[in-house]
Short mmCIF file of the C-alpha atoms (twelve columns), coordinates in Angstrom:
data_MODEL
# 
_entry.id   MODEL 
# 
loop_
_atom_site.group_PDB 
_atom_site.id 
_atom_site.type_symbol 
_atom_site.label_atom_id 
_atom_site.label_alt_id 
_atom_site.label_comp_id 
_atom_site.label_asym_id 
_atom_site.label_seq_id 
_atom_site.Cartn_x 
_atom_site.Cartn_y 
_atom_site.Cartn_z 
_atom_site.pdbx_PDB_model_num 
ATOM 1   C CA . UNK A 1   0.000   0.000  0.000   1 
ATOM 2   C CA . UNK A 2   1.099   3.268  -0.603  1 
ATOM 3   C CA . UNK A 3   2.342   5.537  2.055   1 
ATOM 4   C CA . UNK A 4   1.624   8.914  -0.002  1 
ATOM 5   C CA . UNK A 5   -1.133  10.689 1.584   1 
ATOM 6   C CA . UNK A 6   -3.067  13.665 0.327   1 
ATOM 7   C CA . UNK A 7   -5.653  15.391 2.366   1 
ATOM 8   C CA . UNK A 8   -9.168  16.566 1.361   1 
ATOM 9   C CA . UNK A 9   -9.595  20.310 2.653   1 
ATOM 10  C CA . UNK A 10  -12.073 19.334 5.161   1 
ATOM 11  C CA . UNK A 11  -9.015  17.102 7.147   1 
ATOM 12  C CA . UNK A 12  -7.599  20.525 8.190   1 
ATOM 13  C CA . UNK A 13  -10.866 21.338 10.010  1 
ATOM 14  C CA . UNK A 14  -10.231 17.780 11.718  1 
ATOM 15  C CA . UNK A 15  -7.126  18.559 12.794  1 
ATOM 16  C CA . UNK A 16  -8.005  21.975 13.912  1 
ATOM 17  C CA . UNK A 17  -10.511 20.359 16.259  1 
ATOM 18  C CA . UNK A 18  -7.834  17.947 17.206  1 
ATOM 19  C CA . UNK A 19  -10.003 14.817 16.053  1 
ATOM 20  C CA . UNK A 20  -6.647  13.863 14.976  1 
ATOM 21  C CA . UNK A 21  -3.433  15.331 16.262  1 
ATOM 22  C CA . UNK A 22  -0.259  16.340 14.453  1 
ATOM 23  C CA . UNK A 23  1.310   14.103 16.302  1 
ATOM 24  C CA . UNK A 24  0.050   11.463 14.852  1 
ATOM 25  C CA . UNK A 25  0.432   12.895 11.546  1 
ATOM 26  C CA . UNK A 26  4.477   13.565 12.429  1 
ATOM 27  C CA . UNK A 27  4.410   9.705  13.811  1 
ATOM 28  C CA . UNK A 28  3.382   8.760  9.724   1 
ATOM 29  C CA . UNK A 29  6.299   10.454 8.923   1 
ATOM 30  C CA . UNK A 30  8.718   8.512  10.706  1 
ATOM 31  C CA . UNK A 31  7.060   5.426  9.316   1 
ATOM 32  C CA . UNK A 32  7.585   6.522  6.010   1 
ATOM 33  C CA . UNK A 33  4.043   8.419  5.560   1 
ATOM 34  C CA . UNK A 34  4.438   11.732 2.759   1 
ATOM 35  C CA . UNK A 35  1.827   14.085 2.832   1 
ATOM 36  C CA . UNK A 36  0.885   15.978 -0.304  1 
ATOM 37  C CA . UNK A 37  -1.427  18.776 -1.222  1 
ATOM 38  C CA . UNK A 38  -2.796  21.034 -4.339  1 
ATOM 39  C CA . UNK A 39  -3.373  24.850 -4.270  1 
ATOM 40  C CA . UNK A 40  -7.026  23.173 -4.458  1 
ATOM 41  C CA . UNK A 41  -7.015  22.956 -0.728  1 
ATOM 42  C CA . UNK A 42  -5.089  26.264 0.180   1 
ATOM 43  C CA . UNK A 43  -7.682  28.171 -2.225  1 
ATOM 44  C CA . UNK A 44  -10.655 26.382 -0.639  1 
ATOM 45  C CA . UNK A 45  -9.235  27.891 2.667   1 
ATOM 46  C CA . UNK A 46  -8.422  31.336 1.297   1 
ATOM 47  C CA . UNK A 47  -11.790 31.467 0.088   1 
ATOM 48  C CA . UNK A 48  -13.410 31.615 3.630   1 
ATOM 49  C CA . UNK A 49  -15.094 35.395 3.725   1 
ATOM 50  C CA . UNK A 50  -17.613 35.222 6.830   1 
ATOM 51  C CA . UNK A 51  -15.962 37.529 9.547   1 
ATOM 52  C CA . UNK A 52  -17.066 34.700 12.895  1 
ATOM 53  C CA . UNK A 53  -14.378 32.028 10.705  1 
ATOM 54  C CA . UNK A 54  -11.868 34.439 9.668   1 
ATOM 55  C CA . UNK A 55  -9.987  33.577 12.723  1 
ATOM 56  C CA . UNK A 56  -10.668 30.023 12.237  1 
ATOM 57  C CA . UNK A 57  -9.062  30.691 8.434   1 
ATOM 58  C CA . UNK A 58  -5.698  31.841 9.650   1 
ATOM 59  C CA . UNK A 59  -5.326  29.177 12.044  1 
ATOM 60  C CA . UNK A 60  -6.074  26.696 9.271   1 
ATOM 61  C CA . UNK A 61  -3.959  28.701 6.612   1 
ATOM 62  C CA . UNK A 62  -0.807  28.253 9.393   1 
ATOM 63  C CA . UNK A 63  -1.937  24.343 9.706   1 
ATOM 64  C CA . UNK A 64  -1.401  24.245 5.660   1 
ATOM 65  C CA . UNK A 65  2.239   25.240 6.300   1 
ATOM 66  C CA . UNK A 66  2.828   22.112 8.168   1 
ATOM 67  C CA . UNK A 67  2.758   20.269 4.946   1 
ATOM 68  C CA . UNK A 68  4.712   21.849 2.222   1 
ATOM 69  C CA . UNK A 69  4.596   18.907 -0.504  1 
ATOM 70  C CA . UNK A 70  2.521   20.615 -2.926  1 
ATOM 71  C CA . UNK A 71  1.688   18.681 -6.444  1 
ATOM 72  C CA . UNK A 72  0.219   19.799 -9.031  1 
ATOM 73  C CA . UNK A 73  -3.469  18.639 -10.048 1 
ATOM 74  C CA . UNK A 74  -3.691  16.502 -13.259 1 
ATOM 75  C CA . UNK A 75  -6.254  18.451 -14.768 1 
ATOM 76  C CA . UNK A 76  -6.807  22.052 -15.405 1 
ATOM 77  C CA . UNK A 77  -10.308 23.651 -14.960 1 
ATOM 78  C CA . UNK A 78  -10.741 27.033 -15.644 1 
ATOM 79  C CA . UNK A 79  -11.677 29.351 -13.062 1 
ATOM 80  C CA . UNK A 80  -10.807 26.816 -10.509 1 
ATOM 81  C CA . UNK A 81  -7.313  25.701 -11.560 1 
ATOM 82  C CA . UNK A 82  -3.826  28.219 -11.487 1 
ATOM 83  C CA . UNK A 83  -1.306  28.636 -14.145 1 
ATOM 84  C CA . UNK A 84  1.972   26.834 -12.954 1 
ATOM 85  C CA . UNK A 85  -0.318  24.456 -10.392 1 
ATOM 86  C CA . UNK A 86  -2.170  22.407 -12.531 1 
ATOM 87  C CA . UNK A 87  -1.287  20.648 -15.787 1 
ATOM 88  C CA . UNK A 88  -1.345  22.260 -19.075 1 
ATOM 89  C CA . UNK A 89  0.093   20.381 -21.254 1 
ATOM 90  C CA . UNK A 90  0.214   19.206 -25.097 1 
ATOM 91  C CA . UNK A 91  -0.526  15.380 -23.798 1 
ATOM 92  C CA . UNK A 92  -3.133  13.856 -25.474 1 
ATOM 93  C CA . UNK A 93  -6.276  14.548 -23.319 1 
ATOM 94  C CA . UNK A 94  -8.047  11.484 -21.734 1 
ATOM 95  C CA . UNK A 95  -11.328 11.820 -23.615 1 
ATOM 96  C CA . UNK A 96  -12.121 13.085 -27.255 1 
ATOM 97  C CA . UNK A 97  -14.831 15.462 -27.633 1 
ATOM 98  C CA . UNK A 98  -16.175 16.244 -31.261 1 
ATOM 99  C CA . UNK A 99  -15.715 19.363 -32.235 1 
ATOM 100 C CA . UNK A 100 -13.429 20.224 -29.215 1 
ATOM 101 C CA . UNK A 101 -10.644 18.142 -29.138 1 
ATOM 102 C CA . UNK A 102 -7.868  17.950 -31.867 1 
ATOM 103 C CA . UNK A 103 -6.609  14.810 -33.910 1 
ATOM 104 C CA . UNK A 104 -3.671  13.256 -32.306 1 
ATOM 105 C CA . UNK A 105 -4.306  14.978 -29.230 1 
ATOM 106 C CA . UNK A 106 -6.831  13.258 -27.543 1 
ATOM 107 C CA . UNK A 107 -7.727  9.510  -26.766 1 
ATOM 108 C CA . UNK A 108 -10.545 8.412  -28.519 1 
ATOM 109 C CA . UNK A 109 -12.682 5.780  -26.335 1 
ATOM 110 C CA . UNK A 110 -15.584 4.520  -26.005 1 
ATOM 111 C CA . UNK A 111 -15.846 5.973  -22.407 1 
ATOM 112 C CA . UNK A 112 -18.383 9.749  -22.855 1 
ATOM 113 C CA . UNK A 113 -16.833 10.928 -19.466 1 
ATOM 114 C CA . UNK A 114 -13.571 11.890 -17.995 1 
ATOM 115 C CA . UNK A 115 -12.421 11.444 -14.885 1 
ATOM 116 C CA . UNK A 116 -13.020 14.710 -13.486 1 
ATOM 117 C CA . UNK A 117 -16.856 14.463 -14.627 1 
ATOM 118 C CA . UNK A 118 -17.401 11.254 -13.256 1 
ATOM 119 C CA . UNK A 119 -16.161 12.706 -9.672  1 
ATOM 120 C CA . UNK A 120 -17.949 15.940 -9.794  1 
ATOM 121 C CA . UNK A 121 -21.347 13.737 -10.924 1 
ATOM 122 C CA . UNK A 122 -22.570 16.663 -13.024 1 
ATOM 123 C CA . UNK A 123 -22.533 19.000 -10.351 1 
ATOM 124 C CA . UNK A 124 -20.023 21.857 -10.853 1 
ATOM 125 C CA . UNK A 125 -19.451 22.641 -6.761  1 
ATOM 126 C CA . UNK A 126 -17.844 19.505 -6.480  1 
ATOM 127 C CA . UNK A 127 -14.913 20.547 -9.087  1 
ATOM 128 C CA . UNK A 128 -12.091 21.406 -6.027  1 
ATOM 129 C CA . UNK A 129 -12.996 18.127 -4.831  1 
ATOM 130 C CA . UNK A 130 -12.665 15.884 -8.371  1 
ATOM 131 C CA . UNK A 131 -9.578  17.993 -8.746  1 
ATOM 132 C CA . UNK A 132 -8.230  16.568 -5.546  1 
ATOM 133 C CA . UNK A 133 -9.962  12.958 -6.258  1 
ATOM 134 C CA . UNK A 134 -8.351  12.955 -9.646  1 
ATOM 135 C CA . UNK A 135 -5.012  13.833 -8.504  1 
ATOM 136 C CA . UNK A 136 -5.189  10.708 -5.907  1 
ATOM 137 C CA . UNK A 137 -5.753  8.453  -8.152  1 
ATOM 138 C CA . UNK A 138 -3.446  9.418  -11.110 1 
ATOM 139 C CA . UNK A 139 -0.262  9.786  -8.797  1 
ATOM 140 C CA . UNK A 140 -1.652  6.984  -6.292  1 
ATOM 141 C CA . UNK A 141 -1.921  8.800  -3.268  1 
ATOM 142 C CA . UNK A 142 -4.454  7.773  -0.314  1 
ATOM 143 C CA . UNK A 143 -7.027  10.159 -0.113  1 
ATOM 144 C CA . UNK A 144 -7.966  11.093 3.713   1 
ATOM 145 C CA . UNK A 145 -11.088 12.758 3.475   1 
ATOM 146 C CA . UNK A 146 -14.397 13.012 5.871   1 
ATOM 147 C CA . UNK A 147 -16.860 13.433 2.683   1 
ATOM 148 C CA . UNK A 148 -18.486 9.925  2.242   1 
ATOM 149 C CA . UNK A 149 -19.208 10.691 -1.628  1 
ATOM 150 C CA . UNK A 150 -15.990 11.612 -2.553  1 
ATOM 151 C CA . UNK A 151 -14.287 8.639  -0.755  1 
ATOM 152 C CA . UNK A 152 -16.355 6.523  -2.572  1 
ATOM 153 C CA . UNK A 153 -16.564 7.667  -5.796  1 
ATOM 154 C CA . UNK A 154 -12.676 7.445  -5.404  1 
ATOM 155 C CA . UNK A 155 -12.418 4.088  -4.703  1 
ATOM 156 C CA . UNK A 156 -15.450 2.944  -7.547  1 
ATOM 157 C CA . UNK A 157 -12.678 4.768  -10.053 1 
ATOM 158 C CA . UNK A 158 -9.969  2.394  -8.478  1 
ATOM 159 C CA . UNK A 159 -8.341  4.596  -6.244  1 
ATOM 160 C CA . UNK A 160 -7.952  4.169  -2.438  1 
ATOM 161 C CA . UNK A 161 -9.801  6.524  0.207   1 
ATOM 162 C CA . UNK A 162 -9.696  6.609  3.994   1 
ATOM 163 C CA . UNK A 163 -11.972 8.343  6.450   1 
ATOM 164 C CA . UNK A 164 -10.215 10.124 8.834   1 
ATOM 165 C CA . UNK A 165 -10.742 7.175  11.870  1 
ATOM 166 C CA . UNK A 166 -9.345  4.419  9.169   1 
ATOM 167 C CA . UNK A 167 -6.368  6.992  8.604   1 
ATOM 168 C CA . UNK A 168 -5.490  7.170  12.185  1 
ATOM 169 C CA . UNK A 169 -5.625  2.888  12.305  1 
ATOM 170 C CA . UNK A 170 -3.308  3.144  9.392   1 
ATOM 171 C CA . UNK A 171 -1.150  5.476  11.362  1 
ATOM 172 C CA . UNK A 172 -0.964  3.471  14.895  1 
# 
């Protein structure tokens, strides 16, 4: 099993509340545990506006600098990815579209969905979190997360997702 780990945002509120400690998390490093993130999860953060959490935001934004392996996510999305943190690339796409995609640069299949569409489930609020799903998978991290949907739809598209009390198991 892998020991690469990468958080879901909502793991930083966990640790905030101390539902799992950083000592635990340091512990995983000593056994060989790497913790990775995306600017998904720093955004997601930064994006906290109501003055009664703003408080809670910097605490969480100093938690973030506890884990400094950032990666970039495998897919861009515009308006929620960043230039230089996401890939952009002349690969050939996953999917073909027609009348989108370009000849030699995309995989034709007989799959109608990417990856990213079959984790955000047609709803467009859940792009941060396919972003984060997708990157998982493609790099093979474990994905520690608290939301039940995204766990699973993670693991139906072969990747492997903990909830946070599996996680600490893992860690003991």
């Amino acid at each position: 099993m892998s020991k690469n780990i990468m958080f879901d945002t909502n793991i930083f509120d966990k640790i905030l509340d101390e539902e799992i400690s950083l000592d635990l998390i340091e512990k995983g490093t000593e056994k060989g545990f790497c913790y990775f993130l995306t600017h998904i999860q720093r955004d997601e953060i930064e994006a906290i506006e109501k003055p009664e959490k703003l408080e809670r935001k910097k605490k969480l934004l100093g938690l973030l600098g506890e884990f400094k392996e950032e990666v970039s996510t495998e897919s861009f999305v515009l308006g929620t990815s960043r230039l230089g943190k996401a890939k952009l690339t002349k690969t050939a796409t996953e999917s073909a579209v027609w009348g989108v995609s370009r000849w030699g640069e995309s995989k034709w299949t007989d799959e109608k969905t990417t990856l990213i569409d079959h984790l955000r489930k047609g709803n467009l609020k859940h792009t941060e979190d396919a972003l984060i799903g997708e990157t998982a998978i493609k790099n093979g991290f474990i994905l520690v997360s608290h939301d039940d949907r995204l766990r699973n739809l993670v693991k139906e598209l072969g990747g492997t997702a903990l909830s946070i009390e599996d996680f600490k198991e893992l860690l003991k």
